[in-house]
N, C-alpha and C positions, 0 to 999 in steps of 0.2 A: 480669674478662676471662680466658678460656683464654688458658694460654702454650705448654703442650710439644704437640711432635708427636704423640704417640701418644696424648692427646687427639683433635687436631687429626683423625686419619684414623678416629678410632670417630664422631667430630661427623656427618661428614660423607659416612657409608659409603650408599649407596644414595638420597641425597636431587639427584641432578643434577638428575630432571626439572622439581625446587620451584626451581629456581636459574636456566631458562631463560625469559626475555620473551616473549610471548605474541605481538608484536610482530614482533622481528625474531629471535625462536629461537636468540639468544646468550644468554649468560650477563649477569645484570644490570646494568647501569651506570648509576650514581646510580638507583634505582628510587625512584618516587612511589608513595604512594598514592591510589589514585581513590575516590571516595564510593562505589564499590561493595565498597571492601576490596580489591581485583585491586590488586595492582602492576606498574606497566611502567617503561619505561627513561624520562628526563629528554629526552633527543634523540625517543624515539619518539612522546611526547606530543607536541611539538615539532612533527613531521613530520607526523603526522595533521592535527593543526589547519592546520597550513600548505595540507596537499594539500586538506582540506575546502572552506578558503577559496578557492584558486584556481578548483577545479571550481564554485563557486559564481559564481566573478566569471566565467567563461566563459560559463556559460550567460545570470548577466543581460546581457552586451556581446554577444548575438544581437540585434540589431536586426531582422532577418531572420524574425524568426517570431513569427508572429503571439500564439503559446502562453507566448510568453519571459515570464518574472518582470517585473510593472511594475515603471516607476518610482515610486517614493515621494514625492507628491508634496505640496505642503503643502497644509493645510486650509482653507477660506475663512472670514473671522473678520469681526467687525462694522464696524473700522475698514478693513483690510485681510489681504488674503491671507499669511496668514503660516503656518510650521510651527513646532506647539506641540511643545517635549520637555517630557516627562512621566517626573519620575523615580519609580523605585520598577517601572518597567515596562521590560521591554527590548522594544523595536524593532529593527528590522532597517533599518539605509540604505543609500544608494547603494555603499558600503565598506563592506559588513560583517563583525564579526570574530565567527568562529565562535565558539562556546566547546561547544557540543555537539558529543559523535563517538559512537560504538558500542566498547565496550570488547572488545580485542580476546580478553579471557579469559572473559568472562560473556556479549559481545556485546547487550546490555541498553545503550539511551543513557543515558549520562552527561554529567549537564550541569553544568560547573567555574565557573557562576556570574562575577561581576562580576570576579570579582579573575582567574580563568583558572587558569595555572602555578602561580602564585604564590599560591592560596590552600591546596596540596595539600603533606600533611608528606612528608618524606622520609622514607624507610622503612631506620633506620641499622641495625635489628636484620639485615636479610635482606643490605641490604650487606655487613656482618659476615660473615655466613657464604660469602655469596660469597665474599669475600677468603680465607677460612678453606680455602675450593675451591680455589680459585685457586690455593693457596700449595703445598697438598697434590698440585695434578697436578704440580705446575713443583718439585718439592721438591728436585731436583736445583741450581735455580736459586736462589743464596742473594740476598738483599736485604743491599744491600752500606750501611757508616759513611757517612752525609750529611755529616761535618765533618771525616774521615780526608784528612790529604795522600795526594796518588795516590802509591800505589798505597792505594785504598780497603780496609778491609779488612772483614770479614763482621760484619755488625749482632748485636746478639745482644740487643738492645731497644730498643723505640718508644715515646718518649714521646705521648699523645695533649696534652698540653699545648704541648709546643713543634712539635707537626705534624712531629718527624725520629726519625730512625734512629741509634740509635750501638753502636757496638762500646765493652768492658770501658771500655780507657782512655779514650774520649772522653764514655762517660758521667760519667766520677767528674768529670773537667773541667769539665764544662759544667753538672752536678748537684752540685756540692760541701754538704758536709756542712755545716748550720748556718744553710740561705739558703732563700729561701724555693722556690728549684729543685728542691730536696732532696727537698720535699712535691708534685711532681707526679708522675702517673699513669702510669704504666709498664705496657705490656704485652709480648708477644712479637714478633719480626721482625713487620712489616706494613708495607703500604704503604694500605691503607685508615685514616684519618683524620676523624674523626669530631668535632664540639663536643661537650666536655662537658654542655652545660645544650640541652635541648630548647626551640628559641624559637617563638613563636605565627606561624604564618603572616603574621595581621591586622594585628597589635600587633606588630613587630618586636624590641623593644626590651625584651616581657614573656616570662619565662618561663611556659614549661607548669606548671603544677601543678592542675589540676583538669581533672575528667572530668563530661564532658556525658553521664548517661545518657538522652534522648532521642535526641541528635544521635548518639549512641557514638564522639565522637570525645577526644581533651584539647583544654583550653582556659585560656585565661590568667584573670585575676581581670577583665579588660577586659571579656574577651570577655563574663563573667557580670555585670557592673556594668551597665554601659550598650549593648552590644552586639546581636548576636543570640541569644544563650543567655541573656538578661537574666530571662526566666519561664521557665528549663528548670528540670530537677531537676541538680543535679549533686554530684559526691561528691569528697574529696579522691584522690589521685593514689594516695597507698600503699594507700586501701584500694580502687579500682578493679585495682590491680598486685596484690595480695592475693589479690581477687576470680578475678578472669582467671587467675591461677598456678596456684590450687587447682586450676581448673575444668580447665583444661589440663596437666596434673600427673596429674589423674586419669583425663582420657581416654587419654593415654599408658599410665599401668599399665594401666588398664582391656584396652589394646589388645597389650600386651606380652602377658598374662593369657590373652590368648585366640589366642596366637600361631600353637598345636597346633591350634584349632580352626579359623583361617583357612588352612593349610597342608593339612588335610582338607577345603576347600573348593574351594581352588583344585584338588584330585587329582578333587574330585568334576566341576566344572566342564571340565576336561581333558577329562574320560567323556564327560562331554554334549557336548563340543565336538567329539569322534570320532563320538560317536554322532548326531549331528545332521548332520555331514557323510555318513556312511551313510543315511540315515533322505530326506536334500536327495537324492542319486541316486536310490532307490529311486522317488520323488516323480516326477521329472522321466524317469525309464523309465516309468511308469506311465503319465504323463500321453502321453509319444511315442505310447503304444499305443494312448491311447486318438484319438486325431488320427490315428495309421495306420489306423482302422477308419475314422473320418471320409472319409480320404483315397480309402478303396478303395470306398465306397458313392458318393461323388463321383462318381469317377473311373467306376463303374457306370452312374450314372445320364448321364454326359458320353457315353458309346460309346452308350448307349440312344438319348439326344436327335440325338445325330449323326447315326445310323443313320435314322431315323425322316425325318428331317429330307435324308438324300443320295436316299431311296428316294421321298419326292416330287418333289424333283428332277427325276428321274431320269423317273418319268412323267410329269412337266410337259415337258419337252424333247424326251420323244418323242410325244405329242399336236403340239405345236409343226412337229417334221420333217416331219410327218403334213400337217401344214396346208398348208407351207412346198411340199413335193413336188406338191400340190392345186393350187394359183397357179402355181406353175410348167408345169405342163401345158396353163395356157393361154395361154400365151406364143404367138408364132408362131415358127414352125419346132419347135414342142416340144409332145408329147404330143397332146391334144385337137383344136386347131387345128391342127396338120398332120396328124392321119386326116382331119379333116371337107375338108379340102383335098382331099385324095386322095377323098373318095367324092364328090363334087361333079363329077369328069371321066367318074363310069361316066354310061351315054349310054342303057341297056338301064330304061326307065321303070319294070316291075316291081321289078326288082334296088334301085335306087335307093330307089324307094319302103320295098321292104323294110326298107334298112338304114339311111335317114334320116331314119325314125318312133322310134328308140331312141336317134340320136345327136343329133336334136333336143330330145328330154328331158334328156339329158348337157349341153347344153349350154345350157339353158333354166335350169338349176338351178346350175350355176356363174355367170351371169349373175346370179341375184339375191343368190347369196352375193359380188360383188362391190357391189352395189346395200347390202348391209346387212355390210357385214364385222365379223367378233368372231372374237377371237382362240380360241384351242383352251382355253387352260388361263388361271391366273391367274399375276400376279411375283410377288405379294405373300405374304413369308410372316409375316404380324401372329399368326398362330393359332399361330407354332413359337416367340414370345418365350418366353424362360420366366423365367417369375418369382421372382425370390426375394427380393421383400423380407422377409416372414417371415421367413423362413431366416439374410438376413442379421441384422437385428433379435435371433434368439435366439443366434444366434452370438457375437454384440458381445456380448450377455450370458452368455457363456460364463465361465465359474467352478468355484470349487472349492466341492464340497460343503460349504451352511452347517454342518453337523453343529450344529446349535443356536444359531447366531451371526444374532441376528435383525438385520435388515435398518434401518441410523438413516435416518431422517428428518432434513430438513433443515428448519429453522423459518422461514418464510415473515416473520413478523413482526419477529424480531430480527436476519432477516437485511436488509442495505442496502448503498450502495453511493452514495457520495462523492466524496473525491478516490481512496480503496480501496474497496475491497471487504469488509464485515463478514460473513462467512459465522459460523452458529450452528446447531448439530443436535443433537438429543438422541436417546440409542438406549436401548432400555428394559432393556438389559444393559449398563449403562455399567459397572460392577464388574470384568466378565468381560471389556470386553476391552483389548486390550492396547495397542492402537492407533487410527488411522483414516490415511487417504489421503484427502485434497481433489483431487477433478478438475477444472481448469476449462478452457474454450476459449473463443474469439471464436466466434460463431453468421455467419456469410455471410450476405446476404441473394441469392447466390447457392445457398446452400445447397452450398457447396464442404464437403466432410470436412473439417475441419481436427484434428490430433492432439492428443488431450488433456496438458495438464500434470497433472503429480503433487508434489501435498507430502506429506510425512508428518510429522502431527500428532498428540502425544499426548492433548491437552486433546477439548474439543468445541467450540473457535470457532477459528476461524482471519480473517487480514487477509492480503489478496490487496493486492499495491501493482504501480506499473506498470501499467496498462492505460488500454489508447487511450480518449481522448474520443469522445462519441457512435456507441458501438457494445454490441449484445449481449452478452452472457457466459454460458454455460453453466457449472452450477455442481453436480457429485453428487460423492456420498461410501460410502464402503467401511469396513465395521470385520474389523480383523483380531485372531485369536484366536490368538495362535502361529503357524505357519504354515498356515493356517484362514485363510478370510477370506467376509466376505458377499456378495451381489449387491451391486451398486448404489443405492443411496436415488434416486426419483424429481428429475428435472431440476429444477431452481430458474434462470429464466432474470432476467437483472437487465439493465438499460439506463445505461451509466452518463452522467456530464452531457454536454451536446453541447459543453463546453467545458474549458479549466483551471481547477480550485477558485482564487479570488481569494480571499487572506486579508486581513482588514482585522479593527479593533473600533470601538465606540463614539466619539464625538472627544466629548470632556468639556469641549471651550473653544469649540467652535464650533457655537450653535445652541440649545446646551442650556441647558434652564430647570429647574435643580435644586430654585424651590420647587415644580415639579408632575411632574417626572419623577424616578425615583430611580435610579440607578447602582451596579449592583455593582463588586466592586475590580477585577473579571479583565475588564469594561468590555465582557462579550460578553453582559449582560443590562440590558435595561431596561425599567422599570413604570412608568406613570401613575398617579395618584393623585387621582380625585373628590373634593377638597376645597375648603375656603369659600371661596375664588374662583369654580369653577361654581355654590357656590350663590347668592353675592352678586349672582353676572351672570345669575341665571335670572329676573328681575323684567326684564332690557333683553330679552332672549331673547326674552321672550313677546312686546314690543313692536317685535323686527328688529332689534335690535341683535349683532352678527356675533358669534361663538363663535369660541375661541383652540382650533387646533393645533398641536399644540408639536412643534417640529420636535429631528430630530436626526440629525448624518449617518455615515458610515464617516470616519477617519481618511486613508485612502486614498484619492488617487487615479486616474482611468484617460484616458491620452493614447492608447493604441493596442491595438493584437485583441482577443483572444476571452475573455471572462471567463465566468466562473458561482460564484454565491454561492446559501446556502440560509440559511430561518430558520426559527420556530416561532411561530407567534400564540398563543396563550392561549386557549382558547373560552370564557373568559369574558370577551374585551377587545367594548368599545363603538365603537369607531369605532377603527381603523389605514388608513393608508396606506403603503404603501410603494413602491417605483420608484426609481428615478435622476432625478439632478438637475444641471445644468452648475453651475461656479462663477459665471461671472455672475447666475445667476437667483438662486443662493442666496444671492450679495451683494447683490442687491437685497431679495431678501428680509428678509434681516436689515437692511439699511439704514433698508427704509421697513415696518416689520413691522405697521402697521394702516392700509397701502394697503389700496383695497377691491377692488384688481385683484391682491392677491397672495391665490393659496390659503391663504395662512396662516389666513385670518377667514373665513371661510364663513358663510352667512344659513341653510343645514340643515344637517340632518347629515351630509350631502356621502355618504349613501348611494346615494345616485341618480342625484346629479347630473352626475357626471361634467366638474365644470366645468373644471377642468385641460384637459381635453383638445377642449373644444371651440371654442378660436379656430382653430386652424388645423391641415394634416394632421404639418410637424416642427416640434416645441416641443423646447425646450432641457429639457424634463424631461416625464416619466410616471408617473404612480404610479396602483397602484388602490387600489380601496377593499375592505378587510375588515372584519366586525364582526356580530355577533350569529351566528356560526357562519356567516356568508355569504361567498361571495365574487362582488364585482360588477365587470365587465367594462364600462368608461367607456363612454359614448356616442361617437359619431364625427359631426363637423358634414358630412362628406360623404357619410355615410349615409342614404339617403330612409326607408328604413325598417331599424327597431334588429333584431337577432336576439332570437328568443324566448326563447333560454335565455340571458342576459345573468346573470343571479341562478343561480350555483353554488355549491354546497356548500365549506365551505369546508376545505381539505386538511391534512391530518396538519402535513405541512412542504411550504414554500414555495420553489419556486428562481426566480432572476432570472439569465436570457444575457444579456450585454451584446455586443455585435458593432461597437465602435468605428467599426474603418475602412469597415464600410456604412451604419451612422447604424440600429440598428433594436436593438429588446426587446421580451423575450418573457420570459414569466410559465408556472412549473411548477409541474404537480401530482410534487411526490417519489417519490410512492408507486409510479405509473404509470411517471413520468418521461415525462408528456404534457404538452405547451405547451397554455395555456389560452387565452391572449392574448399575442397581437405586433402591436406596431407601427413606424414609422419617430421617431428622437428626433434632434434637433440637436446632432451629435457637435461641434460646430466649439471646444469648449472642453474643459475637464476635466471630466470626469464624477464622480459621488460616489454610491455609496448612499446612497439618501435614507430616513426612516421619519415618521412622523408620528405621535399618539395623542392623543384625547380621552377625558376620561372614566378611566375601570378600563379597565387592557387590559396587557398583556406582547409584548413579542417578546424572543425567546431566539436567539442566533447559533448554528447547526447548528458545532459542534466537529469538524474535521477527524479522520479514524478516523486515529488512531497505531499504526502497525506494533507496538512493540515499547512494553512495558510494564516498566520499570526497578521491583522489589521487595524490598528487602535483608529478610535473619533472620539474626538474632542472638540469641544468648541476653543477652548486655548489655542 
């Protein structure tokens, strides 16, 4: 251990920013390390978990909405309804204690496993140096004798063995010559205290001395005996300390080495950083000028349309006055009818006659123009709209010269859309460029504009989280070349589920016949297996003797709203069923499992049959049938006559809505995100994902898309 000052302030000269928490932007106290190598403060892990948990238990104690996180409720089993734990898996219940957060230095989730707090070492090296920081701002501030009568007096060494401070004469005291005090560990003033022997998180009781190079962490001989490092590789401690010293020993000269030429980097980087603010105005005057020209051909073509547009007006309203003056004259006392007044008193028969052969035409012709009236001109001005969808259209795509920055596409195929969004595009200059931008929006079905979000992404896939159930999404993208950037890549529109993703897995105790279905360990896959049982039973078969579907349910499950789950068939499974099922049905099921009223035994292959669903319109359960690439749509016993397309193709991936509180399911094409089939189902119990399988066949649970993908590198 360093002791004098002038050590102490070369240790420590330009490293604060390695010494602040990521966290709370202090300086370290007790820092941890996390499985990603990041260290934060003891209280800030603390904190996180804590706040994780509460914002967790508020959202499940919404009773109020319908979307809220279910209850976890137990499974139904042969004797009775009970919930199985299952260890070796973690669950989530009614109390759940987080151990997942997002690190606050890498932002990657980190997950602290069974043990939490307590399974992460403390990191005494960076403490150290903190203390070292510490000591060096406050160096005015001495650390004063732990065992001096007051008046204390100024320490002048720390023992790490007895955890205190002493000044000359109370160390000789308390460390006398010839005792076994004599031989403990001495360093300079501190107030940071450290154990001498590093002990095993797990094993409390073991010392560290061996290094897991899989895991790259230390670990005790426990830990490698029977533990979880029990088939790693691992190496003893000095020659990993050995190892790691070198490697780090030489990155340091290496970097000292090139100290001239990072200091020409940084002058060079300066230039560009002048020059790229010059280069950013010149950019943004250019582009005004080019939008002032914009402005004044506008602004030209606005005075033109006006113009054009006041000047029919203008003749429509004097046609009009025209008219208006016309009708008026035949009013009485006005114009027409009062001359004809007045010639009707001359009394001289010639005279008369004269002038009441042209005012009887005047007024023969006003008469039928009241008999057929039409106005002078028309209101309507439909022929002066002017159109600019075009216009608008090339505008939105307004941009900067690709100068060779071709335009990515978005991948239709590997893009999807979940409880998120999986967007994936490839551009055929992915090398060149530097960047990309994801755009996405909600699509209206009023066709409202709504403003695009923007991310900026380096890769070429991006995860969209946060978006509403059963609604559009618009989805393009942009690559950028330095300050260059492309058109837009064509729309990719996605529909996401009309509800919240329901997590559940497999229930391994309830239902399940492990001699004919097989179970992965993560319990989100399961196969059927054609063996000597169907063959033994294919001589009863041929004579009516009913065929086993082996059932098998979710773990989970659902007393209230809106669920949605998806899965995968296999195309080469032989018969599945899948749907929902209440726990009553399912306990009788298991109870009486070769009733001949339960779908469990079927007399066909129950590809047609539909029998499930044909006693009545709500049964306590639904399921359809898949199999041979098909998918078949149950009969209905209220239906006179079946629909013709009954027999559908059968879909990539499968979704199931569940709608509790109205009693109804509906069956999805994924790909589409079109309902294939719904019906009404008897919510009045628990509901379970139900599956069935005969024969060869698979179903695979659709893996919720994860935001955030945790990667460590190391050279260890």
């Amino acid at each position: 251990m360093e002791g004098d000052g002038s050590e102490t302030l070369v240790t420590i000269k330009n490293i604060e920013r390695e010494l602040i928490c990521p966290a709370c932007k202090e300086l370290f106290t007790h820092p941890l390390i996390l499985p990603c190598q990041h260290s934060i403060c003891h209280k800030c892990v603390k904190e996180l978990l804590l706040t994780l948990d509460d914002s967790f238990n508020d959202v499940g104690s919404d009773n109020s909405n319908q979307s809220s996180p279910r209850l976890r409720l137990p499974s139904p089993s042969m004797d009775k309804i009970d919930r199985i734990s299952r260890p070796g898996w973690k669950r989530s219940s009614l109390t759940p204690r987080t151990t997942t957060f997002p690190c606050p230095g890498c932002e990657h989730d980190v997950d602290l496993g069974e043990r939490g707090i307590n399974g992460l070492f403390r990191n005494f090296t960076l403490e150290t140096i903190v203390e070292r920081y510490r000591q060096a701002a406050r160096a005015a501030t001495a650390i004063m004798c732990d065992l001096c009568k007051p008046p204390p007096q100024e320490s002048t060494k720390s023992c790490m063995d007895c955890s205190a401070s002493y000044c000359n004469e109370c160390f000789k005291i308390y460390h006398p010559w010839g005792t076994v005090k004599a031989q403990h560990e001495y360093v300079g003033p501190t107030t940071n205290f450290r154990p001498k022997i590093l002990m095993c998180p797990e094993h409390e009781t073991e010392r560290i001395n061996m290094y897991c190079e899989l895991c790259r962490r230390p670990v005790c001989h426990l830990c490698k005996l029977g533990g979880n490092h029990s088939n790693h590789r691992v190496t003893t401690m000095s020659s990993a300390y050995k190892t790691l010293k070198e490697k780090l020993s030489k990155d340091i000269d290496y970097l000292i080495g090139k100290e001239s030429q990072v200091k020409s980097q940084i002058s060079e980087l300066n230039l560009l950083m002048k020059e790229t603010e010059c280069n950013g105005e010149r950019a943004k005057e250019e582009a005004i000028t080019h939008f002032e020209k914009l402005y004044e051909i506008l602004e030209e073509r606005k005075s033109s349309v006006l113009k054009a547009i006041d000047t029919s007006k203008k003749l429509r309203l004097d046609k009009f006055q025209t008219q208006v003056e016309e009708y008026q004259g035949l009013l009485e006392n006005n114009g027409l009818v009062g001359y004809a007044q007045e010639v009707l008193k001359e009394t001289d028969q010639s005279c008369f006659v004269q002038t009441a052969k042209q005012l009887h035409l005047r007024i023969q012709k006003a008469t039928e123009s009241l008999k057929s009236f039409r106005p002078a001109a028309q209101t309507s001005f439909e022929d002066y709209v002017v159109n600019t969808s075009k216009q608008t259209e090339l505008l939105g795509e307004l941009s900067f010269f690709s100068s060779g920055v071709d335009v990515p596409e978005i991948n239709e195929e590997q893009s999807k859309v979940y409880n998120n969004a999986l967007i994936n595009w490839h551009h055929p200059e992915k090398d060149k460029a530097d960047s990309y931008v994801l755009e996405y929006r909600k699509v209206n079905r009023d066709e409202e504009m709504l403003s695009w979000n923007e991310i900026e992404v380096c890769g070429t896939s991006k995860v969209i989280s946060d978006l509403e159930s059963n609604c559009n999404y618009a989805f393009r993208v942009r690559a950028y070349k330095g300050s260059i950037c492309s058109p837009c890549s064509r729309e990719l529109i996605l529909h996401t589920p009309p509800a919240p993703v329901f997590s559940f897995l497999f229930d391994e105790k309830c239902g399940y016949n492990n001699e004919r279905l097989l179970l992965n360990l993560k319990r989100d896959r399961v196969e059927s297996r054609a063996g000597f049982n169907l063959l033994l039973a294919a001589e009863r078969i041929q004579v009516g003797y009913y065929t086993s579907l082996d059932y098998i349910i979710g773990d989970v499950g659902i007393t209230k709203g809106k669920h949605f789950w998806a899965f995968r068939v296999e195309p080469y499974s032989y018969l599945v069923k899948v749907g929902v099922a209440s726990s009553d049905k399912l306990q009788e099921w298991l109870h009486s499992p070769r009733d001949a009223v339960s779908p469990r035994y079927e007399q066909d292959s129950g590809h047609d049959s539909g029998s499930e669903d044909a006693c009545f319109d709500s049964q306590p359960f639904t399921l359809v049938t898949i199999g041979m690439k098909k998918f078949f749509i149950p009969k209905s016993a209220t239906s006179a006559s079946e629909p013709e397309n009954r027999v559908l193709p059968m879909p990539t991936s499968i979704g199931i809505f569940l709608d509790y509180d109205k009693g109804r399911v509906a069956f999805y094409d994924m790909d589409h995100m079109k309902c294939l089939y719904e019906r009404q189902v008897d919510c009045s119990h628990t509901m379970y994902p139900a599956f069935a399988l005969m024969g060869s066949g698979g179903i695979q649970l659709e893996e919720p898309i994860t935001a955030k993908y945790l990667e460590y590198q190391e050279d260890m």
